[in-house]
C-alpha positions in Angstrom: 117.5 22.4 14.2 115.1 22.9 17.6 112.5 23.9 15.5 112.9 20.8 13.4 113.2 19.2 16.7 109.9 20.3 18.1 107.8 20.3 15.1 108.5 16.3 14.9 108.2 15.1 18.9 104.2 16.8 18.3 104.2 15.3 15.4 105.1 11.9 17.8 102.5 13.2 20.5 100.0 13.5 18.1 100.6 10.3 16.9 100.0 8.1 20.1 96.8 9.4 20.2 96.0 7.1 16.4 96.3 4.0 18.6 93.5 4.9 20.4 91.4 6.6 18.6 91.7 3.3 16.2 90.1 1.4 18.8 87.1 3.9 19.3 86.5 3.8 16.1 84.7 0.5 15.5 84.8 0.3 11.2 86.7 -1.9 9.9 90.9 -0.9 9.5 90.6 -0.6 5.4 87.7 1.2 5.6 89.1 3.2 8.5 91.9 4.4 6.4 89.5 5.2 3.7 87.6 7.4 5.6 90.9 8.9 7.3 92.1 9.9 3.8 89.5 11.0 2.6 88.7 13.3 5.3 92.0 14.5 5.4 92.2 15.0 1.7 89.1 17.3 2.0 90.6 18.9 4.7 93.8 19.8 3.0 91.8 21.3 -0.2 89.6 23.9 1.9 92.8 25.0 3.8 94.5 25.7 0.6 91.4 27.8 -0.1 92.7 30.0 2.4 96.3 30.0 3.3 98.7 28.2 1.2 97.9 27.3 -2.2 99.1 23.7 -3.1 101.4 23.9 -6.4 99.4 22.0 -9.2 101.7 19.1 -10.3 102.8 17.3 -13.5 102.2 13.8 -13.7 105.3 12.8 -13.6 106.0 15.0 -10.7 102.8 13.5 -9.0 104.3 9.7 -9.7 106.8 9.3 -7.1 104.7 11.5 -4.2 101.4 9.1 -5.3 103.7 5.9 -4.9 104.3 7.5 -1.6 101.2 7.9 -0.4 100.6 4.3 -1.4 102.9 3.2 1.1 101.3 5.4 3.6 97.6 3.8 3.0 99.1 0.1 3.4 101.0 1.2 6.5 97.7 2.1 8.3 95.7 -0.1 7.4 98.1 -2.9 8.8 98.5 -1.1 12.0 94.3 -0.5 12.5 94.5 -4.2 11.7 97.2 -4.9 14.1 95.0 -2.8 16.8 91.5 -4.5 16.4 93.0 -8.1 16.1 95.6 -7.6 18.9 95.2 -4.4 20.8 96.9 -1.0 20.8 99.7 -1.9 22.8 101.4 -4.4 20.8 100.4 -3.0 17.9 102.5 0.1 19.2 105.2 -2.6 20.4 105.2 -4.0 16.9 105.9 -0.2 15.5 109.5 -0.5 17.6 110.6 -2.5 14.7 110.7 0.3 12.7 114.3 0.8 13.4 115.3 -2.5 12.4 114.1 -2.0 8.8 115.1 1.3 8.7 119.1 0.3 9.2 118.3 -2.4 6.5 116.4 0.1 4.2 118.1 3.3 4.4 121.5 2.2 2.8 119.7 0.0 0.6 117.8 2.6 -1.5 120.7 5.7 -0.9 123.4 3.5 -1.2 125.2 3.7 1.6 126.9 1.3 4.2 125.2 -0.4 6.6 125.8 0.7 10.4 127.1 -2.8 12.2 126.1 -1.0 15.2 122.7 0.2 14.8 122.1 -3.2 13.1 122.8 -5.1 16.0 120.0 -2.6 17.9 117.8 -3.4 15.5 117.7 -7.0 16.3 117.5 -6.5 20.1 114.5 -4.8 19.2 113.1 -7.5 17.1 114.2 -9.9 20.1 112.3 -8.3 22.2 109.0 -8.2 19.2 109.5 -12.0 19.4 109.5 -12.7 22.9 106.0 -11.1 22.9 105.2 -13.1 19.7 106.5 -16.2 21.3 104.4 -16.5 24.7 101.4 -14.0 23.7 99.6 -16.8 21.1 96.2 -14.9 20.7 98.1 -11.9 19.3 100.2 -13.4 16.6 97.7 -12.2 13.6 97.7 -8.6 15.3 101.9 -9.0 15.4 102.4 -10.2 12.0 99.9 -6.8 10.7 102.0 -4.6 13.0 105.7 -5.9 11.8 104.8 -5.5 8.4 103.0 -2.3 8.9 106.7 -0.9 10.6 108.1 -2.5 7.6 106.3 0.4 5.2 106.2 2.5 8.0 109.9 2.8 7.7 110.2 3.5 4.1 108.1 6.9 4.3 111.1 9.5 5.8 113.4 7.5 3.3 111.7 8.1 0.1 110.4 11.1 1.8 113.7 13.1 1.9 114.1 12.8 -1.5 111.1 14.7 -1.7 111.2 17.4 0.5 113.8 19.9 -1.5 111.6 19.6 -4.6 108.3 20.5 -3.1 107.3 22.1 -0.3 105.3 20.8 2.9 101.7 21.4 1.8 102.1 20.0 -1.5 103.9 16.5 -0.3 101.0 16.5 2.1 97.9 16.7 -0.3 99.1 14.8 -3.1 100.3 11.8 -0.4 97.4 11.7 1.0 94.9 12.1 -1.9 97.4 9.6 -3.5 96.8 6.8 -0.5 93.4 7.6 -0.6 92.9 6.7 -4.5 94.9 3.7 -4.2 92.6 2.7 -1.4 90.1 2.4 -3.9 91.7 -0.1 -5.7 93.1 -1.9 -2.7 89.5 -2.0 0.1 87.6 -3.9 -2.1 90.2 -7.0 -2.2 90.9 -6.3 1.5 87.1 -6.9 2.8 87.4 -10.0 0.3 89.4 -11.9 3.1 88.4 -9.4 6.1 84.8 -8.2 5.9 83.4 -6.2 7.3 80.4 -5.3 9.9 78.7 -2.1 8.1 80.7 0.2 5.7 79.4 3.3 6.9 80.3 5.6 9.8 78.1 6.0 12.8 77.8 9.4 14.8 80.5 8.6 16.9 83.2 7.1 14.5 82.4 10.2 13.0 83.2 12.5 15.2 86.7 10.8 16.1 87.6 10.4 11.9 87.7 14.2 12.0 89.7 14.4 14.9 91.7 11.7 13.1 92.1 13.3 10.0 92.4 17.0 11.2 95.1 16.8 14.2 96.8 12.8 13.9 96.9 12.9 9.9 96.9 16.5 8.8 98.6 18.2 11.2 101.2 15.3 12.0 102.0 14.7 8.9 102.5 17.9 7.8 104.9 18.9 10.9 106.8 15.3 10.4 107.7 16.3 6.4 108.9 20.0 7.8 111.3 17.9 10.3 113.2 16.2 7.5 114.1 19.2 5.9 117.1 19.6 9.3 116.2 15.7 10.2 117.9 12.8 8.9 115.7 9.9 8.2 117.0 7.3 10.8 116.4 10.1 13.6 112.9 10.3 12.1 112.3 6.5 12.4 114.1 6.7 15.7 112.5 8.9 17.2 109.3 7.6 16.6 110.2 4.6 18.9 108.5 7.2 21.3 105.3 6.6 20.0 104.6 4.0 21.5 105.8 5.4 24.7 103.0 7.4 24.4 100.1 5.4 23.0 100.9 2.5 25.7 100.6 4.6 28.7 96.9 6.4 26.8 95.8 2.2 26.1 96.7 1.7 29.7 94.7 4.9 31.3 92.1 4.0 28.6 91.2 0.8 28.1 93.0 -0.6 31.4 95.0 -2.7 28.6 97.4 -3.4 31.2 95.5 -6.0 32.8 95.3 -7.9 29.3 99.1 -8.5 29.1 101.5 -11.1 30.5 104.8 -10.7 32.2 106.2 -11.7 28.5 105.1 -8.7 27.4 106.9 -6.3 29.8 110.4 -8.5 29.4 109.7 -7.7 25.3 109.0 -3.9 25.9 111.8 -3.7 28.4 114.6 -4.9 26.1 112.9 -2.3 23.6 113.3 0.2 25.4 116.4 -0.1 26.4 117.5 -0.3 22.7 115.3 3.2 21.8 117.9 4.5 25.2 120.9 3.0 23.5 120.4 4.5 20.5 119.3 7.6 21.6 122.3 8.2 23.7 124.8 7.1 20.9 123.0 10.3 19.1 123.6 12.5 21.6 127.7 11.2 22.0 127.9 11.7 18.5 126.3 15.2 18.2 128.0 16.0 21.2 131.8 15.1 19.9 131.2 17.1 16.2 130.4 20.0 18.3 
């Protein structure tokens, strides 16, 4: 369980840094993504040269980790969004919904009961998503991108875990990716349709940061996040990510001096967020605690 432990909070860490590097990257989000993928797809195949071989796949085992990685594409590409037409940290604010949908979500698609509890947390959170919507008006296209990017954000450990005991780690990572990255192609051109975009191909320097993108904040990320969930439950996943931003908002703020961009609203929205990812995290630990 520590192992599963520490393999997600640097999968988290690693994380924080996509806020960031999203906003030195200056293509646009969809073709961001594109890049990312594809990158990271390319990536995956020469490692499996050498280490790990990737198990080839029916098609009908390939379905359901494809629709996945679907999910995964859309996800980004509303948070880039969220970062270039807000800025990273209420994008990263935005990503505290996750929890929200993931109470709603989880005993939706296994069936369970819904937690009155972490329910109520989940709208405290959303409470404190609004208050920034409310009062910040210049950000409210970057808000909308970022609370619908949570929403798909939140279904990936939930369809994931479903996953992980038929196939193992590598293979749920190349076929997710390589599957987000083919339905990208379907889904950029209709994108730059209603968001164009500047130039479609990478300078030096957007470049260099896709391949730190793709190799430590995609690859290595992901991989360590799917490991997690074999010891992980899925809402621990989702809740732990709260941390996230955590991390990116302190990197925007040392950064980009983003700090000096947001209004008092912003830290009364953050505040009650936090104080739900403390809640939460301490009804874990008293529940943990007592089954011991």
């Amino acid at each position: 369980m520590k192992k599963a432990f520490l393999q997600l909070h640097i999968a988290i860490l690693l994380a924080g840094f996509t806020g960031v590097l999203g906003r030195l990257i200056h293509l646009n989000e969809a073709l961001l993504v594109w890049y990312r993928m594809l990158f990271a797809t390319i990536i995956l195949f020469i490692i499996s040269l050498f280490t790990v071989r990737i198990k080839r796949l029916t098609i009908r085992e390939m379905i359901p980790l494809l629709g996945v990685g679907a999910i995964i594409s859309i996800h980004w590409v509303l948070f880039y969004g969220s970062v270039k037409y807000a800025n990273i940290s209420v994008a990263l604010v935005c990503f505290s919904a996750l929890g929200f949908f993931s109470t709603l979500l989880e005993p939706l698609i296994n069936q369970t009961r819904i937690d009155f509890t972490e329910f109520i947390i989940g709208l405290l959170a959303m409470l404190g998503i609004y208050l920034i919507f409310h009062f910040d008006k210049d950000y409210r296209l970057g808000i909308i991108f970022g609370i619908v990017s949570s929403f798909f954000a939140a279904l990936f450990p939930i369809l994931n875990k479903k996953l992980v005991g038929r196939f193992d780690s590598n293979t749920i990572t190349f076929y997710e990716i390589g599957g987000g990255w083919l339905s990208l192609n379907i889904l950029v051109p209709i994108y730059l349709i209603f968001y164009p975009a500047q130039y479609l191909i990478p300078s030096a320097s957007d470049f260099f940061w896709l391949i730190i993108l793709s190799l430590f904040c995609t690859v290595l990320a992901f991989n360590l996040s799917i490991r997690s969930l074999i010891k992980v439950s899925p809402f621990t996943v989702n809740l732990s990510y709260n941390l996230e931003p955590v991390y990116g908002i302190i990197l925007a703020f040392v950064v980009f001096n983003e700090n000096q961009y947001l209004g008092s609203s912003f830290y009364v929205g953050l505040g009650i967020i936090f104080f739900t990812v403390l809640v939460q995290s301490w009804r874990i630990w008293a529940k943990e605690r007592h089954t011991l």
